[in-house]
N, C-alpha and C positions, 0 to 999 in steps of 0.2 A: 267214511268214518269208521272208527276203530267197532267191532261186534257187540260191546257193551255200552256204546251207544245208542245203536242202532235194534238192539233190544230194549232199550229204554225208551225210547224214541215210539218203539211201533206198541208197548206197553201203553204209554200213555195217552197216543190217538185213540185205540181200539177202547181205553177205560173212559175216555173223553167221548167217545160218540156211544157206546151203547149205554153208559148212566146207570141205570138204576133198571136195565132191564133184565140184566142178567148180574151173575156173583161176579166182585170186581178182581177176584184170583182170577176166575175162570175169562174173564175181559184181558187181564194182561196177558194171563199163559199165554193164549192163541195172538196176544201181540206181540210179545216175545219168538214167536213161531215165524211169522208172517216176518216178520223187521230182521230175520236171522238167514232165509230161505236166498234170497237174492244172491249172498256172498258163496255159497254152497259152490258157484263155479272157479273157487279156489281150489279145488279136487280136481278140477278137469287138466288133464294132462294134455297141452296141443303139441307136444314134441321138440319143443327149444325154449329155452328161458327168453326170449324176446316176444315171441307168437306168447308165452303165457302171462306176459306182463299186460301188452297191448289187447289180449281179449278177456284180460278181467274188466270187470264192470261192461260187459258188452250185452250180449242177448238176455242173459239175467237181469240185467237194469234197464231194459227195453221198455216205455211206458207200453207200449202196444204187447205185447207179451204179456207183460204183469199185470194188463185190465183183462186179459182173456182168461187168467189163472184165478185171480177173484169170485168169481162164481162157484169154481169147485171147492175151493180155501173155505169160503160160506158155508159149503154145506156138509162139510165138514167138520165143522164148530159147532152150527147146532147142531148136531148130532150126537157130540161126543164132547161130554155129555150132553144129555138132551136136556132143553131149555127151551122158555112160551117165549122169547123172543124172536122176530121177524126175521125171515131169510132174507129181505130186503135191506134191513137194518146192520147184520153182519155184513153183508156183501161190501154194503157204506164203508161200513169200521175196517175189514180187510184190502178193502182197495185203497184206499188212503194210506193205509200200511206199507202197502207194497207200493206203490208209490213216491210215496214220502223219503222211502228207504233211497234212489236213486238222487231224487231231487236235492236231499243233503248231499250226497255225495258230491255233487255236484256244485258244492259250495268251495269243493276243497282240489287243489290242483293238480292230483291225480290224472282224470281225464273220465268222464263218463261216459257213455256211446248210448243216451238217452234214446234215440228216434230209431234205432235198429229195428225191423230189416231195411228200412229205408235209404239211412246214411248212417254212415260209420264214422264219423264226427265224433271226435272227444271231449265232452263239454268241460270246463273246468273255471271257475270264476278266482278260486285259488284267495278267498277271503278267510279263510279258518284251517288251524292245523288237524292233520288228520286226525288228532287225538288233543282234547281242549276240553279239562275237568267245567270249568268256569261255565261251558255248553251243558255236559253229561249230569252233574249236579243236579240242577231242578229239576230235570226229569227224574230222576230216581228219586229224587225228596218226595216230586209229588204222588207218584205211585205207592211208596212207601205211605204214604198219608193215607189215600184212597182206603189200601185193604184194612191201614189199621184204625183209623175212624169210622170206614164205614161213609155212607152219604145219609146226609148232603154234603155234609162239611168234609171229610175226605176227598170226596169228587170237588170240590171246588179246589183244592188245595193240585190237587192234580191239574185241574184248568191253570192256576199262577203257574206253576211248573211249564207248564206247555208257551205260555205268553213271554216269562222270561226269556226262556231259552229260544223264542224266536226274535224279541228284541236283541237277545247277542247276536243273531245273524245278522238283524238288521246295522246295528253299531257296526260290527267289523267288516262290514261293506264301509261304512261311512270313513272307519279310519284307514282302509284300503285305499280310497279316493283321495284321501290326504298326504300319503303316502307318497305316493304316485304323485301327485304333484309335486314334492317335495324335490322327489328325484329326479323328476324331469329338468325341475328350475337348476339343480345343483349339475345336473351332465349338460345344459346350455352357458351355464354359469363356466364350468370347466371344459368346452370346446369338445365333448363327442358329441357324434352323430352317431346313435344312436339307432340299428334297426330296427330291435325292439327293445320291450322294458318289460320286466316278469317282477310283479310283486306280491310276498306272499308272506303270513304270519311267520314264524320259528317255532319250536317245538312247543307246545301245552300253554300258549299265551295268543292274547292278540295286542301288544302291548308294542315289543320289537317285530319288525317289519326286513325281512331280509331282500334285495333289491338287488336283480340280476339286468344287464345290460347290455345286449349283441352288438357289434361290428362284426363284417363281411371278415375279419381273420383275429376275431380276440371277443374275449366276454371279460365283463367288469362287475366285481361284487362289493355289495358297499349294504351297511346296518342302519335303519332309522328306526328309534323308539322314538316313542308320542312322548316321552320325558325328557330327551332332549331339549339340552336348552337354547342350544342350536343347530340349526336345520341343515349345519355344514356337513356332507357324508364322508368319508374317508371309503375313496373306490381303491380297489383294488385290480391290478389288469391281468388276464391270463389267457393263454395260445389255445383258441378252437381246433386247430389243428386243419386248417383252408386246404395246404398241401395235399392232406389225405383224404378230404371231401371232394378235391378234384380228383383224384386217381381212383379212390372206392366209394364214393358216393351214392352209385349205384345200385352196390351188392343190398340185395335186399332186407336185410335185417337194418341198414344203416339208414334204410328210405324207411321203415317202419318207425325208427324211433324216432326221425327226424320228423315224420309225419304227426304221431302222436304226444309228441312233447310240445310241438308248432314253433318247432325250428330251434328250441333253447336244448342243445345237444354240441357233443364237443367228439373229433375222433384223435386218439392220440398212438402210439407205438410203445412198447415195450418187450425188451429182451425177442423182436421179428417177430411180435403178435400185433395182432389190429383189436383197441378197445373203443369201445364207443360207449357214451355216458350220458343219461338225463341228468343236466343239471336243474332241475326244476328242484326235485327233494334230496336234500342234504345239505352240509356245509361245505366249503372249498378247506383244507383235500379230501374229504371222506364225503362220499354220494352212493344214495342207496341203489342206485340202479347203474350198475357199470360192467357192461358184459366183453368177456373178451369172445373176438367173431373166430381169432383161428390166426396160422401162422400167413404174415404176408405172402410167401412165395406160391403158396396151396391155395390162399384168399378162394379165389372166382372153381377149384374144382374143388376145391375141399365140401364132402361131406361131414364132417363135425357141426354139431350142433352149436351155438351160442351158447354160452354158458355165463352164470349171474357173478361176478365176484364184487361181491355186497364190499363197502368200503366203512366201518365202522369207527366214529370219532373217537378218541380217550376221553371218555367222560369223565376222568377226572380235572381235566384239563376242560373239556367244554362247559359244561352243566355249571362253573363256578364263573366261565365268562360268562355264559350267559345269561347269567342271573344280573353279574355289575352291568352289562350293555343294557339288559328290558331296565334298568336303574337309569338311564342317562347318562352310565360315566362312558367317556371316552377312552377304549380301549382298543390297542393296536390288533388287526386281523386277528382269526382263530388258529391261523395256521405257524403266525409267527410266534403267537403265547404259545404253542402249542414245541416249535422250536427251541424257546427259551425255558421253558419247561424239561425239556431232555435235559438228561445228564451227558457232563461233558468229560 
C-alpha cells in the first residue's frame, strides 16, 4: 500500500494496543515510524530496474525479519522518550506494526516475499488497489480522534477506525470472489480456455474489477463493476508475444518477471529492442512496469541493464472513463476511447 497508508495503519495499531499507557502522539509517532521502516528498501539500489522491482517488498517485508527487529524498535520507544509503560507492551504494539505493514501489502497484487529467507514467493491476493481512500480514511479519522479527544473516547474512536477499515478487506475479498466468477462464467460462455484469470480492483475503488485472462499466445482484458446490470463482459484480445517467449524466454530478466508476476507477463519488439511487461498493474496500453531488456541482436551478450519505461495513461481520457465504467455504463475499451479522443 501507498506510505500514507501504512503510516496510518502502523499509527493506529501501536495507539490501539498501548491505550492509555502511554501519550497517544507519542503511540502514533513510533507508529508512524514502525509502518514507514519496511518500504525504506526503495533506496536500495540492486543494479537493473527489473532486480529492483522484484526485490521490493522482499527481506523488509520478511515476517521472520521483522519479529527479530521488534525487540530493538521497543526499546527504543521506551526510551525516547521515556515512559512507565512495559517493554513487553511496546514490543506487542511494534511487532504488530511491522507486521501488519507486509500482511496489507499483501492484500494488494504487487507481490510480497513474506516468508523470506525461506522462499521467495510473491504473495499477492490482489483484492484492493494499491492506493484506496475508502481503506486509508478511517484510520486517519481514528487517530485523528484519539490525540484530539484524548481517552477513552478517542481511543474508542480509533478502535471503529481500525474494525472498519478491516471489514473493507474483508468486503473486497468477497466482491473479488464474485468477480471471478463472473468472469469465469462469461470466458466459458464465450469458448476460452483460459490458462489463468487475474482479478483485481482499478485505481482508488473496489467497485470496478479489472479481469485479465491468459492463453498459451494472447491475454484477454475485459471490465466488471458490481453496478453492472449485466454480468456480460466486453473482452478484449491482445498478442503475449509466444514467438519471443520461445526465442528469449530464457534471458534472465524475462524468467524473473515471468516468475514474479506468475506468468501474467507479455514480451513484445519494437524499433529491434526486446520489452517485456507486467500486465498485472495498469491498463491496456499504458502498464506501469514495462522494461525494455536491450537490442535483439546483442540480447544474450549485452551487458545493459533493464531499464523501466513506465507507460502512463492520458488521464484525461482515463480517469473520466473510469468513473462512467465503476457507474455500470457500458463503455467501449480504454484504448479505443482513448483512440477516438485524438485529434484527427
Amino acid at each position: 500500500m501507498d506510505s500514507l497508508t501504512q503510516i496510518a495503519l502502523g499509527s493506529a495499531v501501536t495507539v490501539a494496543v498501548m491505550g492509555r499507557r502511554t501519550a497517544v502522539w507519542k503511540a502514533a509517532l513510533w507508529g508512524a515510524v514502525a509502518g514507514t521502516l519496511p518500504d525504506l528498501d526503495t533506496f536500495i539500489d540492486h543494479g537493473d530496474a527489473v532486480l529492483n522491482m522484484t526485490r521490493h517488498r522482499a527481506e523488509s517485508h520478511a515476517l521472520f525479519y521483522l519479529t527479530l527487529a521488534a525487540p530493538l524498535l521497543a526499546w527504543l520507544a521506551r526510551r525516547f522518550p521515556r515512559d512507565t509503560a512495559s517493554f513487553s507492551r511496546w514490543w506487542l504494539a511494534l511487532w504488530l506494526v511491522l507486521v501488519t505493514h507486509p500482511l496489507l501489502d499483501t492484500f494488494t497484487v504487487y507481490g510480497t516475499q513474506l516468508l523470506q529467507p525461506f522462499s521467495a514467493y510473491p504473495f499477492g491476493v490482489g483484492s484492493v488497489f494499491v492506493i484506496d481512500p475508502a481503506y486509508t480514511l478511517p484510520l486517519i479519522a481514528g487517530v485523528v480522534a484519539a490525540w484530539w479527544l484524548g481517552s477513552p473516547r478517542g481511543l474508542r474512536w480509533n478502535t471503529v477506525g481500525l474494525v472498519i477499515s478491516t471489514l473493507y478487506l474483508g468486503l473486497g475479498m468477497v466482491a473479488q470472489q464474485h468477480a471471478t466468477r463472473v468472469a469465469r462464467q462469461s470466458l466459458q460462455t464465450q469458448g476460452v480456455a483460459a490458462e489463468s484469470l487475474l482479478v483485481t480492483p482499478t485505481a482508488f475503488n473496489a467497485v470496478l474489477w479489472r479481469l485479465v485472462a491468459t492463453t498459451p499466445t494472447t491475454y484477454l482484458e475485459g471490465y466488471y463493476s458490481l453496478l453492472d446490470e449485466s454480468p456480460n463482459i466486453r473482452w478484449t484480445t491482445h498478442d503475449r508475444g509466444a514467438a519471443w517467449m520461445a526465442s528469449h524466454g530464457n534471458e534472465p530478466s524475462v524468467r524473473r518477471i515471468a516468475a514474479f508476476s506468475h506468468g501474467f507477463y507479455r514480451l513484445s519488439e519494437s524499433g529491434g529492442r526486446l520489452f517485456v511487461t507486467d500486465l498485472r498493474m495498469g491498463m491496456e496500453p499504458a502498464y506501469t512496469f514495462h522494461f525494455d531488456l536491450g537490442p535483439l541482436t546483442r540480447l544474450s551478450a549485452d551487458t545493459t541493464a533493464p531499464t523501466l519505461q513506465s507507460q502512463r495513461p492520458d488521464l484525461s481520457t482515463a480517469l473520466p472513463w473510469l468513473w462512467r465504467r465503476i457507474r455500470g455504463h457500458d463503455m467501449p475499451p480504454l484504448a479505443q476511447a482513448r483512440h477516438n479522443a485524438s485529434p484527427t
